[in-house]
Structures are given as C-alpha cells and as structure tokens.
C-alpha positions as protocol buffer text, in pm:
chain_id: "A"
residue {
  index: 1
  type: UNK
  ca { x: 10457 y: 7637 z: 9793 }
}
residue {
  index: 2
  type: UNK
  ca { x: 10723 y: 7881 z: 9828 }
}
residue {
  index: 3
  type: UNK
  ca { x: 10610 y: 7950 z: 10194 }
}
residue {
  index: 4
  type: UNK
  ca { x: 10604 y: 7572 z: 10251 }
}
residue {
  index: 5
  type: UNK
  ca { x: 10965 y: 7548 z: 10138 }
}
residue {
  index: 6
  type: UNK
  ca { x: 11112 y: 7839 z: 10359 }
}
residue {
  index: 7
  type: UNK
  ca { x: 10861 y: 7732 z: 10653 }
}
residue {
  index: 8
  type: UNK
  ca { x: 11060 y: 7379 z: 10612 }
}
residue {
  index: 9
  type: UNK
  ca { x: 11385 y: 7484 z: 10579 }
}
residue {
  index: 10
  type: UNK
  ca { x: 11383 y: 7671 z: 10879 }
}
residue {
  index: 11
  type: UNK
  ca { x: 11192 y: 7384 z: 11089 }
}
residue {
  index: 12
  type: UNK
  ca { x: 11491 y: 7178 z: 10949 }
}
residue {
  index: 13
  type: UNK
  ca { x: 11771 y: 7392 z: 11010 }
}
residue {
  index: 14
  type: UNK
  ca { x: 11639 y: 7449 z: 11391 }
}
residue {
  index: 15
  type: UNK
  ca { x: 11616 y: 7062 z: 11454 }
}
residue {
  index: 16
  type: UNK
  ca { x: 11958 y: 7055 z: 11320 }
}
residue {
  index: 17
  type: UNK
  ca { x: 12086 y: 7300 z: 11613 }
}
residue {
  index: 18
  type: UNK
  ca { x: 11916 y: 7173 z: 11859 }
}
residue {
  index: 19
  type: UNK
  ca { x: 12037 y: 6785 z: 11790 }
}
residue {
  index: 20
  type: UNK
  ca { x: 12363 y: 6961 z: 11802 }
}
residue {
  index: 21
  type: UNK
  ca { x: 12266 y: 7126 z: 12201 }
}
residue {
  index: 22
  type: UNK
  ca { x: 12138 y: 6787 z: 12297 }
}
residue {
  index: 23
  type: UNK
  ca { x: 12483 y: 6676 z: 12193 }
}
residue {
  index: 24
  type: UNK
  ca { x: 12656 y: 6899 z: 12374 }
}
residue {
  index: 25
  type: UNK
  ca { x: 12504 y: 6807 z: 12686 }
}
residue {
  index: 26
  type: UNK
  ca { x: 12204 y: 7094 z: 12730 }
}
residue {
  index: 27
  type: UNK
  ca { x: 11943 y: 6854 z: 12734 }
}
residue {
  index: 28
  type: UNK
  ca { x: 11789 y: 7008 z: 13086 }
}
residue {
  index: 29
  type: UNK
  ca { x: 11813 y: 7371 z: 12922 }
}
residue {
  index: 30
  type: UNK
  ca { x: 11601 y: 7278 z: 12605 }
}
residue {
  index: 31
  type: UNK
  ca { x: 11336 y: 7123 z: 12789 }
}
residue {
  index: 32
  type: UNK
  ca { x: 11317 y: 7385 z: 12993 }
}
residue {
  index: 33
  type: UNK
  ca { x: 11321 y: 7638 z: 12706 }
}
residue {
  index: 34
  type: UNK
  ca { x: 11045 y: 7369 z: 12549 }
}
residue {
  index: 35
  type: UNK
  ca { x: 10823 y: 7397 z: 12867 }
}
residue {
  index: 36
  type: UNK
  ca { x: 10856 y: 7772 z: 12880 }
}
residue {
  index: 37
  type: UNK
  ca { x: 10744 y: 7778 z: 12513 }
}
residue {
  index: 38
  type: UNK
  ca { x: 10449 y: 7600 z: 12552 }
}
residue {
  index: 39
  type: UNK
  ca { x: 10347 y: 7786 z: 12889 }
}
residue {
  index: 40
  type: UNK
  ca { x: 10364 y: 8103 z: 12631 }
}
residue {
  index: 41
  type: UNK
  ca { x: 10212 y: 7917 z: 12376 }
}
residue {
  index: 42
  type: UNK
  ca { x: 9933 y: 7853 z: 12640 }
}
residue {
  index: 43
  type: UNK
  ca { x: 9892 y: 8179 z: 12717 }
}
residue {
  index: 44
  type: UNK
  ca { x: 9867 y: 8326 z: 12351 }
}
residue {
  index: 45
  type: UNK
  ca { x: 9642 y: 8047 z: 12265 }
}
residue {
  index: 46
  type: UNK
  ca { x: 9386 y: 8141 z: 12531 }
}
residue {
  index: 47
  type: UNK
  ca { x: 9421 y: 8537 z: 12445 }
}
residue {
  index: 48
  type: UNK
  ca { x: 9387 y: 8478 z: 12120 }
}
residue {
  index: 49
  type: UNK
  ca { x: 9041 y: 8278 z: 12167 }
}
residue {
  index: 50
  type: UNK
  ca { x: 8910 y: 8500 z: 12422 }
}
residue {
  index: 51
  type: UNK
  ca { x: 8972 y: 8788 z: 12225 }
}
residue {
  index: 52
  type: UNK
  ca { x: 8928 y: 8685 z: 11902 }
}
residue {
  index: 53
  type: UNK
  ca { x: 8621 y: 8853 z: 11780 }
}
residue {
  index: 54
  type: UNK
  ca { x: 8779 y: 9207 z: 11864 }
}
residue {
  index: 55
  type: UNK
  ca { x: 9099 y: 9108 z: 11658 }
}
residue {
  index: 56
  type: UNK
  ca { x: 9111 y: 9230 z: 11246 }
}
residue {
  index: 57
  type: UNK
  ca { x: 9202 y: 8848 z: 11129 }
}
residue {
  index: 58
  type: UNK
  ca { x: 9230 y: 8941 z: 10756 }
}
residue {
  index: 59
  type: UNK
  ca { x: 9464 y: 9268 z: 10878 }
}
residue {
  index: 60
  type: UNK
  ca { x: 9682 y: 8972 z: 11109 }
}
residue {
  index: 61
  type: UNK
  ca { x: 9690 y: 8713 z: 10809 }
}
residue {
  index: 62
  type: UNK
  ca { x: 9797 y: 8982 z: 10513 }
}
residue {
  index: 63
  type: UNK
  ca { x: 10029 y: 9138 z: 10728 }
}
residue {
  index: 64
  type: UNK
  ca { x: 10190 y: 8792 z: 10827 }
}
residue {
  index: 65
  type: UNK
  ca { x: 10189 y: 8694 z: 10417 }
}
residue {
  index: 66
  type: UNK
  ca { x: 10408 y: 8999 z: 10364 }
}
residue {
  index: 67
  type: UNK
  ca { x: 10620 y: 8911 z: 10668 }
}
residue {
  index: 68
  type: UNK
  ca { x: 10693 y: 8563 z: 10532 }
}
residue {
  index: 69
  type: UNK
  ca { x: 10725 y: 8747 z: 10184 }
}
residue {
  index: 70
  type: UNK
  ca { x: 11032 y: 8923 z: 10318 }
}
residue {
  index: 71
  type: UNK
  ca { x: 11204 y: 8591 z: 10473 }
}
residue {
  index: 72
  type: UNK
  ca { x: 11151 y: 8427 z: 10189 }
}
residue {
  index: 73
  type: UNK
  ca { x: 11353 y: 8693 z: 10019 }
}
residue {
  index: 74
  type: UNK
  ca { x: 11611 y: 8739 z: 10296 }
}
residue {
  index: 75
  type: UNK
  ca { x: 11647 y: 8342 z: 10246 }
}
residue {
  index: 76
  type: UNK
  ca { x: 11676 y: 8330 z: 9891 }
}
residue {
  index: 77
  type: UNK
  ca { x: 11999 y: 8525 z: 9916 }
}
residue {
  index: 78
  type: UNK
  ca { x: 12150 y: 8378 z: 10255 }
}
residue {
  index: 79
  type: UNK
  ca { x: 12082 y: 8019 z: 10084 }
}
residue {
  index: 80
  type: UNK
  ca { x: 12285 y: 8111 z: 9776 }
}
residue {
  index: 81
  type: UNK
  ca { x: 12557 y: 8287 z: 9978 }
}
residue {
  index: 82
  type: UNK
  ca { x: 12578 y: 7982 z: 10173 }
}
residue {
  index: 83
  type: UNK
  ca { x: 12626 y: 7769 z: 9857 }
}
residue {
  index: 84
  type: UNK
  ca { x: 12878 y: 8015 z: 9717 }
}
residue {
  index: 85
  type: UNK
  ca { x: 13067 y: 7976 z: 10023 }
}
residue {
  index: 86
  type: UNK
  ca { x: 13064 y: 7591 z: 10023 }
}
residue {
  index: 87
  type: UNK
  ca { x: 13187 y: 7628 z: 9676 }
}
residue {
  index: 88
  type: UNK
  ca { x: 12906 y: 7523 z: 9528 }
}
residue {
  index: 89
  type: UNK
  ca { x: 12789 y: 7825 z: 9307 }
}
residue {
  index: 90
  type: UNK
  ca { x: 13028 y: 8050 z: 9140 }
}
residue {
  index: 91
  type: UNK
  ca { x: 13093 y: 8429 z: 9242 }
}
residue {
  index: 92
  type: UNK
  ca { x: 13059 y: 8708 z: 9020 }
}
residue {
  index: 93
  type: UNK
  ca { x: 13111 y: 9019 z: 9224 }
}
residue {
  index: 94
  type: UNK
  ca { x: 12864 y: 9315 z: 9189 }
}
residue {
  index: 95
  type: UNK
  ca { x: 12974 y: 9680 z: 9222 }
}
residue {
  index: 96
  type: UNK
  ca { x: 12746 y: 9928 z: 9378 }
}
residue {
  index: 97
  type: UNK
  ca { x: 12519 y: 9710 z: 9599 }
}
residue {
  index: 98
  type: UNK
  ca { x: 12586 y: 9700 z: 10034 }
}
residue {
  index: 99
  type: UNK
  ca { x: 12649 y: 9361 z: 10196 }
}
residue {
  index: 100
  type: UNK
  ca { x: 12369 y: 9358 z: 10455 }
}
residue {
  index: 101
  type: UNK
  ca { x: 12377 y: 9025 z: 10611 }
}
residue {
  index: 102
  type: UNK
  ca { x: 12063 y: 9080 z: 10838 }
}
residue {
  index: 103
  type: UNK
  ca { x: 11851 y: 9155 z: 10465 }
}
residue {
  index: 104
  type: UNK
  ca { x: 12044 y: 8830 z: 10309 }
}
residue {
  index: 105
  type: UNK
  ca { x: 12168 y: 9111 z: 10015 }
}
residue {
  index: 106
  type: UNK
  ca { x: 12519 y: 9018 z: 9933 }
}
residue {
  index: 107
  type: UNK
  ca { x: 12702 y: 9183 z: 9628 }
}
residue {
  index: 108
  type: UNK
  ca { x: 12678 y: 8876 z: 9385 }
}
residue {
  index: 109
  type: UNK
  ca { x: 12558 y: 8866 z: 9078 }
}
residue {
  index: 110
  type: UNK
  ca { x: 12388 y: 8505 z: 9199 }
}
residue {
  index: 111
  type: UNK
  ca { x: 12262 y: 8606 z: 9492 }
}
residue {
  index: 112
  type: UNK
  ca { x: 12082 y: 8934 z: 9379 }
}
residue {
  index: 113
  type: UNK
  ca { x: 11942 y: 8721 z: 9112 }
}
residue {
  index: 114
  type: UNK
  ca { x: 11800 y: 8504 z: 9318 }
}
residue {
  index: 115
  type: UNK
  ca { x: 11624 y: 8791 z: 9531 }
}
residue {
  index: 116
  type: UNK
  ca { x: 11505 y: 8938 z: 9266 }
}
residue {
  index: 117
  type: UNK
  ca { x: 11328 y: 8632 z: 9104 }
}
residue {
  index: 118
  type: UNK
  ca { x: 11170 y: 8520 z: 9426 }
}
residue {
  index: 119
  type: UNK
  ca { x: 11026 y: 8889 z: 9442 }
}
residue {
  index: 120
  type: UNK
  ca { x: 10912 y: 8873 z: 9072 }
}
residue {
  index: 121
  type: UNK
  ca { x: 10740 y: 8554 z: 9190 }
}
residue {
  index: 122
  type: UNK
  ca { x: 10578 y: 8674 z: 9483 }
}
residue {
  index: 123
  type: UNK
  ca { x: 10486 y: 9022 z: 9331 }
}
residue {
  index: 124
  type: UNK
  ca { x: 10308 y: 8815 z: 9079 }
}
residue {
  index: 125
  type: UNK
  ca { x: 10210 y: 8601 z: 9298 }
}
residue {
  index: 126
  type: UNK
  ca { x: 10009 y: 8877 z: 9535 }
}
residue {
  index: 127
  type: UNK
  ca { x: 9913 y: 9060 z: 9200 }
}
residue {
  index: 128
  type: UNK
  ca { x: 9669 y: 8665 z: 9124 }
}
residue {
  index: 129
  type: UNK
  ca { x: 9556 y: 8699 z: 9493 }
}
residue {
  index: 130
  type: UNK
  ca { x: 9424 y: 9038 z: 9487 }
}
residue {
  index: 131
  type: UNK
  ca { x: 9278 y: 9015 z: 9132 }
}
residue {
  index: 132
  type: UNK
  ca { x: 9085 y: 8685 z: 9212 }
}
residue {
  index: 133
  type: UNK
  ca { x: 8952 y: 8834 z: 9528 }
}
residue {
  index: 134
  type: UNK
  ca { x: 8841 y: 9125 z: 9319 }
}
residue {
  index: 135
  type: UNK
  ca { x: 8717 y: 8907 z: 9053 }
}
residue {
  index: 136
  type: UNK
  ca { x: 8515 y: 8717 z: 9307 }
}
residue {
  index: 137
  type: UNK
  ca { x: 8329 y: 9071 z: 9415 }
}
C-alpha cells in the first residue's frame, strides 16, 4: 500500500510538470523525450526477455523493494517539509540533526517523525515478509 501511495504520488506530481511544459510551449520536446523513452523502453524490454533466464529475478525484485523502501522514506520527510512550508504543519526545530535535502532529513521534530514511523512500518513490514517466507519452508 505504502509503495502504491509513493508510486502515485510521484506519477502525479510528474503529470503535473509536464502539463506545466506543454503549457509553456515544449510540446515537440516531450514527445520527443516520450519517443526516445519508449525506443529505450524497447530496447530494455527485449534484453530483458532475451536474457532473462541468466538474470537473479528474486536478487533484482528485493533489491528494488529496498530501493523503493528508501524513497518512501526520503518522501515521507520532503512531503512534510513541503506542508510545513505551505504552512500547513507546525515547526518545531530539532538540534543536532543535518538538513540533507537529497535524503528528505530536515531538522523538524515533524519531519523526523514522520521518517522514522514509515521506517518502523517498513522494518516491520520486511520483518512479516521474511518470517512468512520462512514459515512457508
């Protein structure tokens, strides 16, 4: 669920941008950046199938759980920054912890929070995962 929700957020946010570069005028440049996607998309597609029985699948899949892991983290935090800034959410300032954009950490009270109860819920999350897979063995 949690994947679903940053998954969507960030399909959202990108049809927001480029409504905004259709606006603007760029309309030749995105469908030229939308045929050059699917030409790679193509290309990937057909590696992927021709080489598919040499590839560690389970390896490619845990790997990309943790990867979306980490964005949902990073998200959590830029999504309450981003509501503290519109004035939405309160600030409580928090001593001793590095504003890191790139990571989403910023040194709030709400926003560490926030990262730390999405990681409580995906650390339990891939703690019921792993003990149903070994439960199932």
């Amino acid at each position: 669920m949690l994947a679903f929700v940053v998954v969507y957020r960030e399909v959202f946010e990108t049809i927001l941008f480029y409504a905004a570069l259709w606006a603007e005028g760029n309309g030749l440049a995105m469908l030229g950046g939308a045929a050059a996607a699917a030409v790679l998309l193509a290309v990937l597609a057909w590696i992927m199938l021709r080489y598919s029985t040499r590839l560690p699948i389970t390896q490619f899949f845990s790997l990309s759980a943790i990867l979306i892991a980490v964005l949902a983290i990073v998200l959590a935090g830029k999504g309450i920054a981003g509501l503290q800034e519109a004035g939405i959410l309160g600030v409580v300032p928090l001593t001793g912890v590095p504003r890191i954009q790139m990571l989403g950490l910023f040194p709030t009270t709400e926003t560490v929070l926030a990262q730390l109860v999405v990681l409580a819920i995906l650390v339990g999350g891939f703690w019921l995962n792993r003990r149903s897979a070994v439960l199932e063995t």
